[in-house]
N, C-alpha and C positions, 0 to 999 in steps of 0.2 A: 868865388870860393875863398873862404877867408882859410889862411895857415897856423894867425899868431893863435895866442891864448885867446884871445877876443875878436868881436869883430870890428870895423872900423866907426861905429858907434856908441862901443863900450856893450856889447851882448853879447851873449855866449856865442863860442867858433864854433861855425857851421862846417861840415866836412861830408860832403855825398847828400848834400841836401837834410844835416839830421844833426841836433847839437852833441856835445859829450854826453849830457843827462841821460839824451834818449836812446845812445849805443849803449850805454850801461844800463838802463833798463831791459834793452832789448834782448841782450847779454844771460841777464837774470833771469829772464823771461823760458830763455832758449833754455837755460840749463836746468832752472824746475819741470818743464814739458819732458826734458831726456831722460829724468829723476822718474818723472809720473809715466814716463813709457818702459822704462827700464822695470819697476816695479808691477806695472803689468802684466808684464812675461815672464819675468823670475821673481817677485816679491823684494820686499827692502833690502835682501843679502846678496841681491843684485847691485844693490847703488856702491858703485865706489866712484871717487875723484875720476879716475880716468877712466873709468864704464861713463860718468854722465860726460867728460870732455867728450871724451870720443863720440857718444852720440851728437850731439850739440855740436860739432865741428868747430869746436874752440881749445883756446890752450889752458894747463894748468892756470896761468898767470890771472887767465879772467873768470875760473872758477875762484881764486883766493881774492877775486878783485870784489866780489860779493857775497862768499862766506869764509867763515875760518875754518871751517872743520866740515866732512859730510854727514854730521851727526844734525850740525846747522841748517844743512839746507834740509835734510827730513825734518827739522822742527817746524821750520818757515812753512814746507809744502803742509804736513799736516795742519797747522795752524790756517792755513789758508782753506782747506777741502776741510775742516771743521764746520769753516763760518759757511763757506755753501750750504750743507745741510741745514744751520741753527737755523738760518735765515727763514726759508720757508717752512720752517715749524713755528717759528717764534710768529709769521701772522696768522697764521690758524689757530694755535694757542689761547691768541689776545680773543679769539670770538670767544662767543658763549651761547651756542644754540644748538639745537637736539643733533642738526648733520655736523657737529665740529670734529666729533673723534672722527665718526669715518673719512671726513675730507681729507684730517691732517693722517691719518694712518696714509690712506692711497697717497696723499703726497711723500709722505717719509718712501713706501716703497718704490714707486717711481723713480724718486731720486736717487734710492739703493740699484737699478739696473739702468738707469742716465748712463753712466759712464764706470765702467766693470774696473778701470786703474785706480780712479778715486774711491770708490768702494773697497778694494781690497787695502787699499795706504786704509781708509777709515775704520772699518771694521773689522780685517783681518789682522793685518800684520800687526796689530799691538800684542798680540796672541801668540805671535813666534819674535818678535825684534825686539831684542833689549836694548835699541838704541831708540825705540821710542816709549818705553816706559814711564820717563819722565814727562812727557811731553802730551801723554796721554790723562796721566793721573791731575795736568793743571789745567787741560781742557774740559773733561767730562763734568765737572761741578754745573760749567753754563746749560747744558740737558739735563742732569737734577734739578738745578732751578727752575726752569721753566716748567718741567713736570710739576714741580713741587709746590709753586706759585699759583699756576694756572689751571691743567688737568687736576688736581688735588687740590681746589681750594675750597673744597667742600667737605674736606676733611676736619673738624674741629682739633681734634687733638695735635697741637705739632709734632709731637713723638713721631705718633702713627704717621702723619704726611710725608716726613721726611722720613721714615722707613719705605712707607709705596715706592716712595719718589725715587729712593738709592734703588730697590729692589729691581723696580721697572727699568730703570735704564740700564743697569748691569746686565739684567735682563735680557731687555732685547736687544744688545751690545752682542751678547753672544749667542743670541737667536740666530742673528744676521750673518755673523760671521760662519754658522755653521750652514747655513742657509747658501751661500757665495761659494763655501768649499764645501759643498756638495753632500755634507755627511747627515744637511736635514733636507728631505724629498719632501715639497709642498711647492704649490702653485702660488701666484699673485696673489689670488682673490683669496685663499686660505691665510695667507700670511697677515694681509688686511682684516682679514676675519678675525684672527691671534689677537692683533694688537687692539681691537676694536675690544673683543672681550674680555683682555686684561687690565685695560682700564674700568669696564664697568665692573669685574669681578675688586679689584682695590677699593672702589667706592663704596661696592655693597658690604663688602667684611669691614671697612672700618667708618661706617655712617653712625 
């Protein structure tokens, strides 16, 4: 076990078998997971500095060792549980055959009851936290685009495309969210059914 800054080959100090890089990932690691449990149970007005240390069994020192503010790390975590979603929309998307709306519908839902803390950071709390306001208004553009490019590129007119395209995802932004807090009562396959026909119904009004 090496002590200095280095070890005696010029590589980063090892300490418990693990270099600095990877305690300070692991660090990060812990206090987003505290973040994303914490907001599980009570919602973003739950996160504070010392609600996620205290979770995460670490001190202030190595929350500020990874963000500057808790406003920071609700940016990073949403920014992160964004791309999980984009992702498997964005390769359903790229297809172009008669089952793509259904597959990627069932997928988006799926992935909206995967995991009930990433869901609520995604689709709810932008609804009640004005600490993720901003942070929402620079992510959502990549789900208009995608809709807007791909689901809708049978739309001639740009205008109209890009009205679907904002429509639909504000849309079912707040489908979902009321869908999670309970206040819309539908099943899986209903919900799948929604999104399946509000795409065909965008197509058919502005063909």
């Amino acid at each position: 076990m090496q002590t200095g800054q280095e070890s005696a080959d010029g590589g980063p100090r090892i300490w418990g078998g693990t270099t600095l890089t990877e305690r300070r990932e692991a660090r990060r690691a812990a206090l987003l997971e505290a973040a994303l449990n914490l907001i599980g149970e009570s919602g973003a007005a739950g996160v504070t500095m010392r609600a996620v240390c205290r979770r995460a069994n670490l001190t202030d020192r190595y929350f500020y060792e990874s963000f500057t503010s808790r406003d920071e790390l609700l940016d990073v975590l949403y920014r992160q549980v964004a791309a999980e979603f984009l992702e498997p929309m964005t390769a359903f998307a790229d297809a172009d055959e008669p089952s793509r709306d259904r597959a990627l519908a069932t997928t988006l839902v799926d992935k909206v009851l995967e995991d009930p803390r990433k869901s609520r950071l995604f689709l709810v709390e932008p609804y009640s936290s004005t600490g993720l306001g901003a942070t929402t208004i620079a992510v959502m553009p990549a789900f208009t685009r995608l809709i807007q490019d791909h689901l809708f590129a049978g739309i001639e007119d740009p205008v109209r495309r890009r009205l679907a395209a904002v429509t639909m995802a504000s849309g079912n932004a707040g489908m979902f969210s009321a869908w999670l807090s309970g206040s819309l009562r539908a099943t899986r396959d209903q919900i799948v059914d929604h999104c399946v026909a509000t795409l065909t119904a965008y197509r058919t009004l502005y063909r």
